[in-house]
C-alpha positions, 0 to 999 in steps of 0.5 A: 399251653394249649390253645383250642383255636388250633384246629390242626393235629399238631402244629401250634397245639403246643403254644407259647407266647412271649412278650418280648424277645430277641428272636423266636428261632434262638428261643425256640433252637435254646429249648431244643438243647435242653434235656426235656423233649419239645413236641413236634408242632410247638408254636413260639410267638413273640409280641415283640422280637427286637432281633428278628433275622431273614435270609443272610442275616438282613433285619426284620422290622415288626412294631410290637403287638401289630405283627406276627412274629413266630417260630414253629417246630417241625421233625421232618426226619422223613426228607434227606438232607439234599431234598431240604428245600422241599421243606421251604417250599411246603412252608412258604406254600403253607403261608401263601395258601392261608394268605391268599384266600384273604387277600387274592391273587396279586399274592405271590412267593418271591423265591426262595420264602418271601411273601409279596402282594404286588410289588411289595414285601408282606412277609418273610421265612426263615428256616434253620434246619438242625441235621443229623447224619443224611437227615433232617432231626429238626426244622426251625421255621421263623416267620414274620408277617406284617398284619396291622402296622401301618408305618415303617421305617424307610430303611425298610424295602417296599413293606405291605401289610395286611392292613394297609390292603384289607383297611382293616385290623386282623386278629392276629391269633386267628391268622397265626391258626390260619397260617399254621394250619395250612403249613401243617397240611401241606407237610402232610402232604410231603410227608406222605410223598406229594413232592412232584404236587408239591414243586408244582403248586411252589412254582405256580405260586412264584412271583415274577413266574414267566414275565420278562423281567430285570435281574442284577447278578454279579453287577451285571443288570440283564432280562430274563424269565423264570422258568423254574426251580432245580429240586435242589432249590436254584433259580432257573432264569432264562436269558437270550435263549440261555438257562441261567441258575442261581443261588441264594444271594446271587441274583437280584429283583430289580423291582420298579416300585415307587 
C-alpha cells in the first residue's frame, strides 16, 4: 500500500496497517518466510498490538489507537554480523533525531535503544536481526512510542508520552513519516560508511553521558560516569578511577524519579 505522506526512498514506501495484532515484529518475521519477496523499507503498524516485546522479553504497554506501534525492514547486508549494533545505533539515532526537533534537548538514548525525556521512558526498539553467514539478510526493527495516552498502568516504569510534554494530540502517521525518515537517512549514512560519525552522533546522545550517576550490577549499587560505548555495543562506566564494561542486563539505572 503506498503511502504518499512518506517522503523517504524507501522506508515506510510500502505501508501496511493493522487494526490489531499480537505483535508487529512476528507479523513482519511471518511475511519474511513466505516465498513472495518484501520490499526493503516495508512499514507494519498496528492500532493495537496486545503482545508487544522490549529488550529481554519485558512487556510493552500501548492504549490502542494513542501509540505508535510498528515494525519496519531493512537488509543491512552491507554490516558484518560483529558491526551489528551499529544498526541500533543508526535507529535509535533515527528516532532521537525525529523526536528531538519536537521536543528538545531533555531527549536522550538510554543505552542500548530506549528513548527517554528527562527521567522518563517515551519509547523503546527492539531489533531481531535474521543472519546469514557473517552477514546481516534481514533486520527487523520494532518500535514503540508513547504519543497521545495519557494514563498508564502503574506497573509501567516512569512512562512519558508526547502528549503529556507537548499538552496536545500528535498525529500519528505524521510522526511515523517523521521517524522513518530520519532512520532511513541515518542508514544511508552507514550504509555509505559514516560509521566513526555515526558512533559519535550515539554517544553524544546517550542519556546520562558523563554525569556522576548510581548503577546496580550484580547487586552491588556503585557510582560511576559514561564515558562510551565499545563498537561491539558495551557499556563503558567509569568507577574509582576504573573502566567497567557491560552488557545487556548487566547493569541498571538507578533512576530517582517520583
Amino acid at each position: 500500500m503506498q503511502n504518499n505522506i512518506f517522503s523517504g526512498l524507501f522506508v515506510g514506501q510500502n505501508l501496511v496497517t493493522i487494526k490489531q495484532i499480537d505483535s508487529t515484529n512476528t507479523f513482519l518475521k511471518n511475511l519474511l518466510s513466505n516465498s513472495k519477496p518484501v520490499p526493503e523499507g516495508t512499514v507494519i503498524m498496528a492500532e493495537e498490538q496486545y503482545a508487544g516485546r522490549g529488550q529481554q522479553q519485558n512487556g510493552w504497554h500501548a492504549e490502542p489507537g494513542k501509540n505508535l506501534t510498528f515494525s519496519l525492514l531493512l537488509n543491512p547486508s552491507f554490516l558484518p554480523v560483529n558491526q551489528q549494533f551499529d544498526l541500533v545505533r543508526v535507529v535509535s539515532l533515527g528516532v532521537h533525531n525525529a523526536l528531538k526537533q519536537h521536543l528538545g534537548s531533555l531527549l536522550k538514548i538510554k543505552w542500548p535503544n530506549d528513548v527517554y525525556y528527562a527521567d522518563k521512558k517515551l519509547g523503546g526498539i527492539l531489533i531481531e536481526n535474521i543472519v546469514q553467514g557473517s552477514t546481516i539478510k534481514h533486520a527487523v526493527v520494532g518500535i514503540g512510542i508513547n504519543v497521545n495516552q495519557d494514563v498508564f498502568p502503574a506497573h509501567v516504569p516512569n512512562p512519558a508520552s508526547v502528549k503529556q510534554i507537548l499538552q496536545r494530540d500528535y498525529d500519528l502517521r505524521l510522526l511515523l513519516s517523521e521517524i522513518c525518515s530520519h532512520i532511513e537517512a541515518a542508514y544511508l549514512r552507514l550504509k555509505a560508511g559514516n560509521v566513526t560519525e555515526i558512533r559519535e552522533e550515539y554517544l553524544a546522545a546517550l542519556y546520562w553521558l558523563n554525569e556522576e550517576r548510581e548503577y546496580k550490577s550484580n547487586n552491588s549499587v556503585f557510582t560511576g560516569n559514561i564515558t562510551g560505548v565499545k563498537e561491539n555495543g558495551l557499556l563503558v562506566v567509569n568507577s574509582d578511577n576504573r573502566e567497567l564494561m557491560f552488557d545487556l542486563k548487566q547493569i541498571e539505572f538507578l533512576n530517582k524519579t517520583i
